[in-house]
C-alpha positions as CSV (number, residue, x, y, z in Angstrom):
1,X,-35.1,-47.3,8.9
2,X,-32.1,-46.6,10.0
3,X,-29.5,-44.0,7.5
4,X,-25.8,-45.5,6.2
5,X,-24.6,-42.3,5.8
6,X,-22.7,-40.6,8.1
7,X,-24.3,-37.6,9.6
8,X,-21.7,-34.1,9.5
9,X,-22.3,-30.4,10.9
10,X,-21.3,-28.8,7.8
11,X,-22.0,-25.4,9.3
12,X,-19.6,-25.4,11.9
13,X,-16.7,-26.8,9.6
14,X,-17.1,-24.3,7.2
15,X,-13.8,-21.7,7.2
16,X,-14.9,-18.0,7.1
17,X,-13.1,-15.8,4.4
18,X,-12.9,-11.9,3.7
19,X,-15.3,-12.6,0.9
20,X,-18.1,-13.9,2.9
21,X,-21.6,-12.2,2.8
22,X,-21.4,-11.3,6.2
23,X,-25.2,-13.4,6.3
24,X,-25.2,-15.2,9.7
25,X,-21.7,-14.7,10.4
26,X,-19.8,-12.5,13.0
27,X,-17.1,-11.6,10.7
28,X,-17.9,-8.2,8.4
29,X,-17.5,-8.8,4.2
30,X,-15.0,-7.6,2.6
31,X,-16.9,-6.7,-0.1
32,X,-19.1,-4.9,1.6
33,X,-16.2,-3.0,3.8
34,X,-15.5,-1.7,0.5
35,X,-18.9,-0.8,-1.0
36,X,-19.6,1.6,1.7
37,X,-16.1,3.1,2.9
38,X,-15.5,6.4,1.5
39,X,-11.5,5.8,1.0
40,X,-11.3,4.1,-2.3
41,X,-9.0,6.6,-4.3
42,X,-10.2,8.1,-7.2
43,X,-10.6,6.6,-11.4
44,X,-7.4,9.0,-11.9
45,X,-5.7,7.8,-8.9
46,X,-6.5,3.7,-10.0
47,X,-5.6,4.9,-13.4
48,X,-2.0,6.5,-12.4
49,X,-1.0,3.8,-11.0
50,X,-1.8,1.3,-13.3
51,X,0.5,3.9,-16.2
52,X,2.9,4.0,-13.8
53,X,2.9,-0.3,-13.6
54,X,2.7,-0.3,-17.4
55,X,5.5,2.1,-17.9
56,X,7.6,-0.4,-15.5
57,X,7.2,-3.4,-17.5
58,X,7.7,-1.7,-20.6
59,X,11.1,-0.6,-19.4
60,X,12.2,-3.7,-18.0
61,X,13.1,-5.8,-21.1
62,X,15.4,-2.7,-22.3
63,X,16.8,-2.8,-19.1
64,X,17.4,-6.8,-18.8
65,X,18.9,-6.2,-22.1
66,X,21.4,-3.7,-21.4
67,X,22.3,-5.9,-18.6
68,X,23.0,-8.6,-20.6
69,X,24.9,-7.1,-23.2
70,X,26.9,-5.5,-20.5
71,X,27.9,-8.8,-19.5
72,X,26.3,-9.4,-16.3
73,X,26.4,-12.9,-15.6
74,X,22.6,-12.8,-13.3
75,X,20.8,-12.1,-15.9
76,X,20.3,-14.5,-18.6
77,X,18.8,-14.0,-22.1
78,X,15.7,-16.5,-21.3
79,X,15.2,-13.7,-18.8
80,X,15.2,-10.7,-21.3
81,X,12.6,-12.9,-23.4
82,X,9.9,-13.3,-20.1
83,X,10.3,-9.8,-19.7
84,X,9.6,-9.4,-23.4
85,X,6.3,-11.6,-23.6
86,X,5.0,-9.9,-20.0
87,X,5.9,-6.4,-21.8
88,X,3.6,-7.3,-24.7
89,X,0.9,-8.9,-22.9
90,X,0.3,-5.6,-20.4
91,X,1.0,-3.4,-23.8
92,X,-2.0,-5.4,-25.4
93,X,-4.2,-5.6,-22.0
94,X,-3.7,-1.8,-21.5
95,X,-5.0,-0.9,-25.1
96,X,-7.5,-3.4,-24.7
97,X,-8.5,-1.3,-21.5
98,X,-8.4,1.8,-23.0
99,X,-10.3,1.2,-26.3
100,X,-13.0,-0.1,-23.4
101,X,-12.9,2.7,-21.6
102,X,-13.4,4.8,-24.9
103,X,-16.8,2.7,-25.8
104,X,-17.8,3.5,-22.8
105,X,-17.4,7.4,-22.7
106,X,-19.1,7.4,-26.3
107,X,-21.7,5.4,-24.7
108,X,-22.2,7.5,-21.7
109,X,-22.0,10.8,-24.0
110,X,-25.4,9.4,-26.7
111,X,-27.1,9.2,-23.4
112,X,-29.6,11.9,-23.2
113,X,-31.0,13.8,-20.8
């Protein structure tokens, strides 16, 4: 009996990515380039830059502002407003983060020995 469907070689159509297991392909991971190289900077490094970020989009809706009471005609209110909401979303994200990273110190410290 003879099969209606048509017959495909799925293996060779499929498109290789960074995030590929690296499992029967030629191409490395990029997950696991990153598990085992040595030059992923440090937590107060990742940490220092993220601050650094934060304290960027905090400032930007004073500085939008200032623009626009200055009477710059490229900046429009609507714009002071985005800046506004994407200020208070990374304000809320970043104490989110730190009351995380918080639990888990107190976690890690009632570990004992």
């Amino acid at each position: 009996m003879q099969s209606n469907f048509p017959q495909y070689d799925l293996a060779s159509r499929i498109q290789h990515t960074k995030f590929d297991t690296g499992i029967g392909s030629k191409m490395p991971s990029a997950r696991m380039s990153r598990v085992e190289s040595p030059e992923s900077p440090d937590f107060k490094q990742v940490f220092t830059g993220l601050m650094e970020n934060l304290n960027a989009e905090a400032n930007a809706p004073d500085n939008l502002l200032k623009d626009v009471m200055s009477g710059n005609k490229n900046v429009d209110i609507h714009d002071v407003m985005t800046a506004m909401s994407k200020s208070e979303i990374s304000v809320s994200i970043a104490t989110q983060m730190v009351g995380k990273v918080i639990n888990a110190y107190d976690r890690i410290s009632q570990i004992s020995v």
